[in-house]
C-alpha angles and dihedrals in degrees: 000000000000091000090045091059082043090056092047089048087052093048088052103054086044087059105046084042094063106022105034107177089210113046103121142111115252116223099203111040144149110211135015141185137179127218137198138190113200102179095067106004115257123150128186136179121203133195140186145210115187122211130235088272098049087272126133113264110175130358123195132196147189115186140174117194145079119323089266100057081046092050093044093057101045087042091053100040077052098050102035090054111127092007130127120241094247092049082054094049086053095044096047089056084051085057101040083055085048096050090043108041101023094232132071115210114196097022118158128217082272094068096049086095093061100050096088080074092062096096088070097079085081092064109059103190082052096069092072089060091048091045109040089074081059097050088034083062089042096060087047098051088040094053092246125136109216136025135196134208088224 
């Protein structure tokens, strides 16, 4: 069981690798940051697009890195819609755990998305891909302009 929920983790990050359902820029927006990963290469560029209340809206991205940095970035643009900034800061530190660590106590519905990423957690040098989309929204959030994985 536990390498048929693996499989289905792998296909899931393939997917959203190659087909990510939010890379895109946005043409109206509110904040945007920009991430790197030196070490092995990765950019993103995020950008938001705040509700009526002070929620996210919309995120955009354009990326250019491994299927994980890509799947990162279109889970999360998935899983922080329609969420505050603060609920996003909390739930960044959830999914650094979760890259880390490979498990979430204390996850909410709102983190099942992510969960595909918690392999991870066995590459080390692989956090930082699953985590630079997340540092990359915090900067933007933050009204910073850059962001790095380290």
């Amino acid at each position: 069981m536990f390498d048929d929920l693996r499989d289905l983790y792998q296909e899931v990050i393939l997917d959203h690798g190659r087909r990510p359902r939010h890379a895109h820029r946005l043409e109206c927006f509110d904040a945007s940051a920009r991430g790197d990963n030196p070490m092995c290469g990765d950019r993103i560029q995020i950008w938001v697009k705040y509700g009526d209340r002070g929620e996210v809206a919309k995120t955009g991205f354009e990326a250019r890195g491994c299927a994980i940095s890509v799947a990162s970035a279109d889970l999360m643009a998935e899983t922080v819609h329609g969420h505050t900034p603060a609920e996003i800061h909390q739930m960044f530190e959830q999914f650094r755990s979760l890259a880390q660590t490979g498990e979430c106590p204390g996850c909410g519905e709102e983190m099942e998305r992510l969960m595909p990423l918690s392999g991870v957690h066995e590459f080390p040098s692989r956090v930082k891909c699953a985590t630079l989309p997340w540092h990359a929204l915090i900067a933007a959030l933050d009204g910073a302009q850059e962001a790095s994985s380290e």
